[in-house]
KEKEZA-139910 format. One record per residue (C-alpha): residue in three letters; x, y, z; residue number from 1. Coordinates in steps of 0.2 Angstrom, whole numbers. Layout:
("ALA"; (X; Y; Z); NUM),
...
//
This chain:
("UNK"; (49; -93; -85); 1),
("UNK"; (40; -84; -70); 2),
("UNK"; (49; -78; -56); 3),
("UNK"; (41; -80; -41); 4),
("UNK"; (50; -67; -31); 5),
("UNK"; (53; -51; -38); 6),
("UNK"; (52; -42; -18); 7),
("UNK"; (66; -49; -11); 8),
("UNK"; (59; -51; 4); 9),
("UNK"; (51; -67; 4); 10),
("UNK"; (34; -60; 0); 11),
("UNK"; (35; -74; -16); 12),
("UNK"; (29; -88; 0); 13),
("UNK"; (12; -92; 7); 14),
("UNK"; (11; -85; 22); 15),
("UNK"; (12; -101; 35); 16),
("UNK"; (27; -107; 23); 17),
("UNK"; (38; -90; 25); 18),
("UNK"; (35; -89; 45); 19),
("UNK"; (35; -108; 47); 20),
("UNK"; (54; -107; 37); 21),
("UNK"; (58; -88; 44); 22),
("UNK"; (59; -100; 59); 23),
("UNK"; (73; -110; 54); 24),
("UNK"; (83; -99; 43); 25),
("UNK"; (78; -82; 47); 26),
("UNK"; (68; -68; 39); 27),
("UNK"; (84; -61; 31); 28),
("UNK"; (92; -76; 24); 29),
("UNK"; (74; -81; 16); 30),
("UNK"; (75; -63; 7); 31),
("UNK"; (90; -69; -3); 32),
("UNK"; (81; -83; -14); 33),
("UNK"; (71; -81; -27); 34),
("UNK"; (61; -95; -34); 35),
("UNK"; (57; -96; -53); 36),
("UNK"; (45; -110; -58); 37),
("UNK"; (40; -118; -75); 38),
("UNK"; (58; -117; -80); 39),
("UNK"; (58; -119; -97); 40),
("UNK"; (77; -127; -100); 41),
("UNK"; (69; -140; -87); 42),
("UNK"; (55; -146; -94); 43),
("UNK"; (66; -161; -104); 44),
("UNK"; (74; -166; -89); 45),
("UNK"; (57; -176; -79); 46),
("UNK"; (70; -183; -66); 47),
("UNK"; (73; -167; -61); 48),
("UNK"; (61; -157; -49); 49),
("UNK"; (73; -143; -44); 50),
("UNK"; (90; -136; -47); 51),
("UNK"; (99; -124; -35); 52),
("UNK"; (110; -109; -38); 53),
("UNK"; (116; -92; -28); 54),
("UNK"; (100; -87; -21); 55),
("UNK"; (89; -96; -33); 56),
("UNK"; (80; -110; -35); 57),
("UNK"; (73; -116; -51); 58),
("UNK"; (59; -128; -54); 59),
("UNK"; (51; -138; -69); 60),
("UNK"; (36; -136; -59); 61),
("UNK"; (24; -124; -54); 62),
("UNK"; (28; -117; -36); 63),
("UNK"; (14; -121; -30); 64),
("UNK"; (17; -139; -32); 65),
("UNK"; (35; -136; -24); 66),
("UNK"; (27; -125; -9); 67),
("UNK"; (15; -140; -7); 68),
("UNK"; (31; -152; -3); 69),
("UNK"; (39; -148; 13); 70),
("UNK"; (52; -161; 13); 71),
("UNK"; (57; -154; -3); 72),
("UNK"; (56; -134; 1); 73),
("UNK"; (67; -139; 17); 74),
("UNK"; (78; -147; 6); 75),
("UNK"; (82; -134; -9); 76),
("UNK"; (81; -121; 3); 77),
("UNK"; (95; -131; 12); 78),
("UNK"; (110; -130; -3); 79),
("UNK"; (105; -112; -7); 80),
("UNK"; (106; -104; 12); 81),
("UNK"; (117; -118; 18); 82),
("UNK"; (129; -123; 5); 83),
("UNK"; (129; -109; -9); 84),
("UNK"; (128; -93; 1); 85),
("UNK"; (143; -99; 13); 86),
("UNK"; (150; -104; -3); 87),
("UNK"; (154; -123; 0); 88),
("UNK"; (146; -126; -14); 89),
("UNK"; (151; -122; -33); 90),
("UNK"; (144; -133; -47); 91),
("UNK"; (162; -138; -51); 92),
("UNK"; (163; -146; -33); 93),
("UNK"; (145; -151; -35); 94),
("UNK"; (149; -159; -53); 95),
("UNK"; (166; -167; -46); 96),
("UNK"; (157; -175; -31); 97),
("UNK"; (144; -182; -44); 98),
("UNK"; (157; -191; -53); 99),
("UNK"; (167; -199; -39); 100),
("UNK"; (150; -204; -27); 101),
("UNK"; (135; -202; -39); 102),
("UNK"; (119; -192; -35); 103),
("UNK"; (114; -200; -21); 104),
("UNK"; (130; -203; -12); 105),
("UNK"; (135; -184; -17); 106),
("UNK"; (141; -175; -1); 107),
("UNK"; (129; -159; -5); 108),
("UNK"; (112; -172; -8); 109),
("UNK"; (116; -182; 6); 110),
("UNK"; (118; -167; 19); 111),
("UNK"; (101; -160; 11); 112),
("UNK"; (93; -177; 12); 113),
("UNK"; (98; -175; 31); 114),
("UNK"; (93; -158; 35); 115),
("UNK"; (76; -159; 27); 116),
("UNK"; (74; -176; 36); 117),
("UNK"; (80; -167; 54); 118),
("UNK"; (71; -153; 52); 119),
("UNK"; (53; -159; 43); 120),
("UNK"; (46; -164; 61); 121),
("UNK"; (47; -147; 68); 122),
("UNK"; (42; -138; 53); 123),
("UNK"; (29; -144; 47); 124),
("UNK"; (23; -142; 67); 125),
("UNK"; (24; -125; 62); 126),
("UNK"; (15; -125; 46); 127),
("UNK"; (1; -134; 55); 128),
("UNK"; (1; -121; 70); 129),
("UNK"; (-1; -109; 56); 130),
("UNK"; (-17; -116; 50); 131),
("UNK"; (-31; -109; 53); 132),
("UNK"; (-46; -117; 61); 133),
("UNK"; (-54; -127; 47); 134),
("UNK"; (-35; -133; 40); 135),
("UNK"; (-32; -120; 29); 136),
("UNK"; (-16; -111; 28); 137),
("UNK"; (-16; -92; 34); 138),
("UNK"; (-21; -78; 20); 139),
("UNK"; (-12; -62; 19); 140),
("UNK"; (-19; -48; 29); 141),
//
C-alpha cells in the first residue's frame, strides 16, 4: 500500500485538483485526508473503487486514476469531510443503512451521489481555469 499523503497538508494533490477542491472544502479540511492507493485488501473486491474512513480514503486503484475522476474525488471527499468528520457517519450506521435500503438507496451514497452531482459543474470550471494554456493542468513551482 502507498500512502499518498504523508504532509498532511494536502500536498499528496496535483496542484489544479488541491486549489480547485480548497475551494469548496477549504485548505484546512483537505489537510485532514490522506489518500492510500493500490490497497492491497482491495484488490479482490473489483466492484469496489474506494472506501472511506476518518480522514482517509482508500483506493484499489492508483491515485492517479482516482485524481483523474472528478465526480469520483467530489464524491469520496464528500463522506470523509462531510459525514465522517462531523461524525454522522460510523460503518455501523453505514452497514445498518445498507441492510434496510441497499447500496444505492443508502442515505450516506445517495447524499454523495448528490453532492458530487451539485457540485461537478463548478469544480471542474475550476480545474479547467487551472489549466494552463495548451490544457495541461498547473505544475508545482
Amino acid at each position: 500500500m502507498v500512502k499518498v499523503s504523508s504532509a498532511g497538508d494536502g500536498s499528496h494533490l496535483p496542484d489544479g485538483l488541491r486549489a480547485a477542491l480548497a475551494g469548496i472544502f477549504g485548505v484546512d479540511a483537505l489537510a485532514a485526508v490522506q489518500v492510500h492507493d493500490r490497497v492491497w485488501w482491495l484488490k479482490p473486491l473489483p466492484w469496489i473503487r474506494a472506501i472511506t474512513g476518518p480522514g482517509r480514503i482508500w483506493l484499489r486503484g492508483s491515485a492517479e486514476e482516482f485524481f483523474a475522476d472528478p465526480e469520483l474525488v467530489l464524491h469520496e471527499y464528500c463522506h470523509v469531510l462531510q459525514q465522517w468528520a462531523p461524525g454522522r457517519l460510523s460503518v455501523l450506521r453505514y452497514l445498518g443503512e445498507s441492510l434496510r435500503h441497499g447500496y444505492w438507496h443508502n442515505r450516506f451514497e445517495v447524499e454523495a451521489r448528490a453532492f458530487a452531482a451539485r457540485e461537478l459543474p463548478q469544480f471542474e470550471q475550476r480545474l479547467a481555469a487551472l489549466r494552463t494554456p495548451d490544457g495541461r493542468p498547473p505544475t508545482s513551482a
